[in-house]
C-alpha positions as a printed NumPy array, in Angstrom:
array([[105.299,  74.951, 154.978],
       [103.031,  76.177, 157.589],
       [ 99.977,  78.365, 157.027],
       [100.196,  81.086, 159.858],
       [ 96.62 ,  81.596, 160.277],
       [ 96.191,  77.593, 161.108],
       [ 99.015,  78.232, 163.715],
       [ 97.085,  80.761, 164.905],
       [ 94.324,  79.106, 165.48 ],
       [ 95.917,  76.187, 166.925],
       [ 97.041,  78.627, 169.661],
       [ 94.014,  79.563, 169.928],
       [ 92.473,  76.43 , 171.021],
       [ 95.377,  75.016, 172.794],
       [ 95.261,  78.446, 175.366],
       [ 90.918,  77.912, 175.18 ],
       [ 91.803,  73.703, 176.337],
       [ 94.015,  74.968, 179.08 ],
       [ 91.95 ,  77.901, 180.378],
       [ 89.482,  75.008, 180.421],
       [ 91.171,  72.993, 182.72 ],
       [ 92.606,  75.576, 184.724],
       [ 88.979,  76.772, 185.501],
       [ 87.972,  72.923, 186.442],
       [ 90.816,  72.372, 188.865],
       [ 90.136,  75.861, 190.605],
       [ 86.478,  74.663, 190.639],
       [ 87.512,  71.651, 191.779],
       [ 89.489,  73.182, 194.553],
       [ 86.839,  75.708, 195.457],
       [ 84.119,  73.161, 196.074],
       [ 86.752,  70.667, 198.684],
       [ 87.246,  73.484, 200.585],
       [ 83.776,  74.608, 201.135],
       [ 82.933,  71.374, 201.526],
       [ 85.287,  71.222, 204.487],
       [ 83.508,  74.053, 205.996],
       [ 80.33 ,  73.607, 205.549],
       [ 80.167,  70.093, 207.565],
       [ 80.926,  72.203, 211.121],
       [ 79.063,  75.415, 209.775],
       [ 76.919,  76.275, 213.189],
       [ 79.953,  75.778, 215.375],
       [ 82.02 ,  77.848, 212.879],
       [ 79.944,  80.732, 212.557],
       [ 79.018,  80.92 , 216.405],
       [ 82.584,  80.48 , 217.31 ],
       [ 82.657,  84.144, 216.008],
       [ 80.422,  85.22 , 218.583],
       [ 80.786,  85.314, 221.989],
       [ 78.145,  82.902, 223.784],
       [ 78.016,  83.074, 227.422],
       [ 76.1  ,  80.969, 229.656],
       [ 74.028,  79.857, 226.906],
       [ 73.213,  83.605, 225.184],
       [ 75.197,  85.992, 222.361],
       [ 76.557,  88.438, 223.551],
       [ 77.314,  91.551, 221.65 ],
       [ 79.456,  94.333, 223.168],
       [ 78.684,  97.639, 221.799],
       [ 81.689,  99.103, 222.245],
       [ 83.319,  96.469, 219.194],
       [ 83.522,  98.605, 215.835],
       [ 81.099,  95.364, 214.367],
       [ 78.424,  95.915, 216.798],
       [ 78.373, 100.355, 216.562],
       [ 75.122, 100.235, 214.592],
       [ 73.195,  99.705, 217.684],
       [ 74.837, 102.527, 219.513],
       [ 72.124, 104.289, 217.757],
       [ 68.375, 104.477, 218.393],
       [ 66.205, 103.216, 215.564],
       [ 69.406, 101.295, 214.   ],
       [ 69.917,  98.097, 213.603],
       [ 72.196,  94.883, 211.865],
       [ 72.111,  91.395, 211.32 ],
       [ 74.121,  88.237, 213.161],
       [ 74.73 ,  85.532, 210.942],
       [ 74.233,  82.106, 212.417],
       [ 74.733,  79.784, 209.922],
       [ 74.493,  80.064, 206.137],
       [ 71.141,  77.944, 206.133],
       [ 68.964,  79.873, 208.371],
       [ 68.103,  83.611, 208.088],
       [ 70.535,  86.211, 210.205],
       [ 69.03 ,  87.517, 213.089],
       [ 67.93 ,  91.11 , 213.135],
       [ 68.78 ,  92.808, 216.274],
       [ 67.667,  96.739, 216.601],
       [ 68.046,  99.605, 218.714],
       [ 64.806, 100.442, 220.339],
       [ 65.407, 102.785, 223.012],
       [ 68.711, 104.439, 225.226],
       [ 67.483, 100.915, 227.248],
       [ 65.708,  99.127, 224.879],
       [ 67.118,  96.743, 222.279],
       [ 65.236,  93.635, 220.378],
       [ 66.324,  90.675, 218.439],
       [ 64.09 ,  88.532, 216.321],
       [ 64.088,  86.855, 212.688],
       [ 64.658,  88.209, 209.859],
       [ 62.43 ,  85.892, 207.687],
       [ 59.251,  87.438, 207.041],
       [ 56.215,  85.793, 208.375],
       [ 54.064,  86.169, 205.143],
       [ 55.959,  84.373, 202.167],
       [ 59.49 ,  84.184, 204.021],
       [ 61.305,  86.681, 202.205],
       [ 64.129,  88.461, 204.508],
       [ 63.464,  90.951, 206.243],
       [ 65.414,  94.372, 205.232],
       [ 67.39 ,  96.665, 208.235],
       [ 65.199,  99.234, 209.336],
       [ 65.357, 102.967, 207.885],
       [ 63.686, 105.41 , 209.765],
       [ 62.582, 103.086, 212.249],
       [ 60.709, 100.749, 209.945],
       [ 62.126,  96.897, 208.739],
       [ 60.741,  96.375, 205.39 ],
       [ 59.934,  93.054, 203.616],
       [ 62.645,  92.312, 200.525],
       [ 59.107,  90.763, 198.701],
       [ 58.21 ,  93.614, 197.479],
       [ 54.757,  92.883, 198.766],
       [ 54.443,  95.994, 201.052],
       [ 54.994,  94.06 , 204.63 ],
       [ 56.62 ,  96.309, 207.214],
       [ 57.532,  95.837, 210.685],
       [ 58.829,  97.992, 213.932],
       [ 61.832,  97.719, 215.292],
       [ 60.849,  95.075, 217.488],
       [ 59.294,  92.951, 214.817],
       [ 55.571,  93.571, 215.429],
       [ 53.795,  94.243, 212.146],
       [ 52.665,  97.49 , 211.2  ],
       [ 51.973,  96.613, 207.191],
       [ 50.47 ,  93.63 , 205.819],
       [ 50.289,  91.229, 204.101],
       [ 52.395,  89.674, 206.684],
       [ 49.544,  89.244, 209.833],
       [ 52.134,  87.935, 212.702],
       [ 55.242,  89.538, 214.229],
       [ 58.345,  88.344, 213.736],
       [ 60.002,  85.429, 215.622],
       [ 61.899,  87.199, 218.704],
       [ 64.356,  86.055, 220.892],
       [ 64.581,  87.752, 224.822],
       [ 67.159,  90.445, 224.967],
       [ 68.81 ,  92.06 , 228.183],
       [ 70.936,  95.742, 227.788],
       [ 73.847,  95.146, 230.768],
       [ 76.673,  97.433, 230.61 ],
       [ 76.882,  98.395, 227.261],
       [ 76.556,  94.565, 226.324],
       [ 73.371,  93.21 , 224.193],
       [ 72.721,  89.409, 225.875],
       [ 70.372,  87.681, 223.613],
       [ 68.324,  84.287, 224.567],
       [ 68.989,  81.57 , 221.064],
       [ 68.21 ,  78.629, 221.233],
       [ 70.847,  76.228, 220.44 ],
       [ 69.792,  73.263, 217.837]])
């Protein structure tokens, strides 16, 4: 004679011991692949931009890169997953600037700029302009930048390769 609550409960922890397992081998799974990508992660991640004689180049006129169509705008490039994006921003109709996005005061990143000021993420008050020169402490240097050119509705920036 079986007691149907005990079978219940049996099915119960028989689906909980193979949900278990289920979740290990996906884990499992998920960390071989990243582990595949992570060993080539600069060349991966650049391989998504276009580099030119040694410089990104963004063309403006790619859906990605429309942000900086407009003046006081801005996005990030991702390089790798270990360093901080690069901000690059939208300074004037001939003017555009690229530069870290890792705060100079305690290294928190750097937030896209809204009405023409980047704010830190800290929450400690630090502001910069849009090409990375402070204009609030704490933080007391500018932002990291990297040389820029505007040349035919292409951004070329200067990184340096590691």
């Amino acid at each position: 004679m079986h007691n149907p609550p005990y079978d219940d409960l049996r099915n119960r922890r028989k689906f909980l011991f193979n949900s278990g397992r289920l979740l290990v081998m996906l884990s499992s799974f998920s960390l071989l692949a990243g582990a595949c990508t992570n060993n080539d992660d600069r060349e991966n991640r650049l391989a998504d931009l276009v580099i030119e004689q040694g410089k990104i180049v963004l063309d403006l006129n790619e859906s990605r890169y429309h942000a900086l169509n407009t003046i006081g705008s801005g996005l990030k490039i991702e390089i790798t997953r270990q360093e901080k994006p690069l901000i690059v921003t939208r300074v004037s109709e001939t003017r555009i600037a690229a530069f870290s996005s890792q705060c100079t005061h305690a290294g928190y990143e750097v937030l896209l700029p809204e009405h023409g000021i980047l704010v830190c993420s800290s929450g400690h008050g630090g502001a910069f302009d849009l090409e990375g020169r402070v204009v609030n402490g704490p933080a007391r240097s500018n932002l990291p930048n990297y040389e820029t050119q505007l040349i035919d509705n292409r951004v070329h920036i200067v990184y340096p390769s590691r």
